[in-house]
C-alpha positions in Angstrom: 12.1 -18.5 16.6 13.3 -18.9 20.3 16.5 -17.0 19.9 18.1 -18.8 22.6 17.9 -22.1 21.4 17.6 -21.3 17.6 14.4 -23.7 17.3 11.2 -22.5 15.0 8.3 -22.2 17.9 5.7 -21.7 15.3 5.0 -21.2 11.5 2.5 -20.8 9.1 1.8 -20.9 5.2 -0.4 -19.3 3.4 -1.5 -17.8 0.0 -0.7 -14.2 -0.8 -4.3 -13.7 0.4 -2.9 -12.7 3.8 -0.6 -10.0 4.9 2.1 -11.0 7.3 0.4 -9.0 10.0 -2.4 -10.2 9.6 -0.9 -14.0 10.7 0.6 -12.5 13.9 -2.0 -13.6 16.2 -2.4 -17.1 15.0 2.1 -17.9 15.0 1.7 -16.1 18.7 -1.1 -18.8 19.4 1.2 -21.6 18.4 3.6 -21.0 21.3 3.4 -22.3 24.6 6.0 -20.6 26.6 6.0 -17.2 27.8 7.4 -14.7 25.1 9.6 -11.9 25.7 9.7 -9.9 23.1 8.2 -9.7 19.2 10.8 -8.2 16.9 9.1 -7.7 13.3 10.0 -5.3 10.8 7.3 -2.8 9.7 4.9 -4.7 8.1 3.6 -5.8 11.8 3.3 -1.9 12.6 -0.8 -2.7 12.9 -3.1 -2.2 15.7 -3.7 -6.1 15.4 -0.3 -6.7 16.0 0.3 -4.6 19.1 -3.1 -6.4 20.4 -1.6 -9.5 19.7 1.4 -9.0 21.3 -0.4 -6.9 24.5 -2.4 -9.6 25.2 1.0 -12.2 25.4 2.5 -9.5 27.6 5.3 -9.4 25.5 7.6 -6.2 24.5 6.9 -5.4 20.8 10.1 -4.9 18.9 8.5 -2.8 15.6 9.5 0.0 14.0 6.6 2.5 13.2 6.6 3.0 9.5 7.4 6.2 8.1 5.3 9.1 8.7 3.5 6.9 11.7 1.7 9.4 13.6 0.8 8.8 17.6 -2.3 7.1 17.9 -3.2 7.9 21.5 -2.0 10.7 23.2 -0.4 11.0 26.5 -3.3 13.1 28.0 -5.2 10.1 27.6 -6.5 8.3 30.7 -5.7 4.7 29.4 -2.3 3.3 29.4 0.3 4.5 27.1 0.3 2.4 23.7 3.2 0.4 22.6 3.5 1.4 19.0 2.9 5.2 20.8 5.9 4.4 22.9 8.0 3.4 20.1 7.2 6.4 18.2 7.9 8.6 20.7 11.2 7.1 21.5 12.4 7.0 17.6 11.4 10.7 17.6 13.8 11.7 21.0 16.7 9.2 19.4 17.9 8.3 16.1 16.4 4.9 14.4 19.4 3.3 14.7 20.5 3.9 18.3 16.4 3.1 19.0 17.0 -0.8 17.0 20.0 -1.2 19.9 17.9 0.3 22.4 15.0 -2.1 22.2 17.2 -4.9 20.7 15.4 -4.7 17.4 18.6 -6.3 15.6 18.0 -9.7 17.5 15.5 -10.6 15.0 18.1 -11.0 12.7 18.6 -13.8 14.2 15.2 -15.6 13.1 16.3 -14.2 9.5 19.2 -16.2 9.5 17.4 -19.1 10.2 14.8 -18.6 7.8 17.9 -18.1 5.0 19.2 -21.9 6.6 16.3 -23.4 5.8 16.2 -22.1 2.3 19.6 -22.9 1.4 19.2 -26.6 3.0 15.9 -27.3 1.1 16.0 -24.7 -1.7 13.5 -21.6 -2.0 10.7 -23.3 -4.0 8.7 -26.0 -3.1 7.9 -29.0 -5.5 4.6 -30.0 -4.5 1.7 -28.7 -7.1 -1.2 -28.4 -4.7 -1.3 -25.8 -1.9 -1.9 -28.2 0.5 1.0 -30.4 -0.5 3.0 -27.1 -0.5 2.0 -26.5 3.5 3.4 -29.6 4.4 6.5 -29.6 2.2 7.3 -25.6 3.8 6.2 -27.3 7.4 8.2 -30.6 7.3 11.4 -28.0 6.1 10.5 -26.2 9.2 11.0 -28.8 11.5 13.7 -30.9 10.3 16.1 -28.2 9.8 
């Protein structure tokens, strides 16, 4: 979601086949214009993710999970990872003042949204087939 104008800059559906994470790269494909910053809750704490998000050159807004443990350290010749950076950050400042820090609460905003949509068009879909599911979820998406 582009939090500036509220508009949905890319979706997906799938089966629970797929972990969010896991469609990261492919929503981040979908959008056109230069991205900022990827806020996500922990789920998205993957290596796939932070690759994903590197190789927009965007900021990645995620929690580590808990008991995340540094994944390269800073002796290390390469450059410092994000999800590293993160960590190390949450460990020198409390969670909460490190969600206002990185502005971690903004994807909030893409909640919201998402909780629109489902009390406009309802939380199920109606269609029987997966494919008629897809486009029922899609066409919600876009005429919100």
């Amino acid at each position: 979601m582009d939090e500036a104008s509220g508009d949905l800059v890319a979706a997906a559906d799938t089966t629970n086949d797929l972990s969010d994470g896991q469609l990261l790269p492919e929503l981040l494909d979908q959008i056109d214009e230069a991205i900022g910053q990827v806020s996500a809750d922990g789920a998205y704490d993957t290596r796939a993710c932070y690759a994903a998000i590197s190789a927009c050159q965007a900021h990645a807004g995620i929690p580590p999970r808990r008991g995340a443990r540094i994944w390269q350290h800073g002796n290390a010749n390469e450059l410092p990872l994000a999800c590293d950076e993160n960590l190390r950050c949450l460990r020198r400042i409390r969670r909460q003042a490190w969600k206002r820090a990185c502005g971690y609460h903004r994807r909030s905003l893409a909640e919201t949204t998402m909780f629109r949509i489902k009390t406009i068009f309802g939380a199920r879909v109606r269609a029987r087939t997966f494919d008629g599911q897809s486009a029922e979820v899609l066409i919600g998406c876009v005429a919100r």
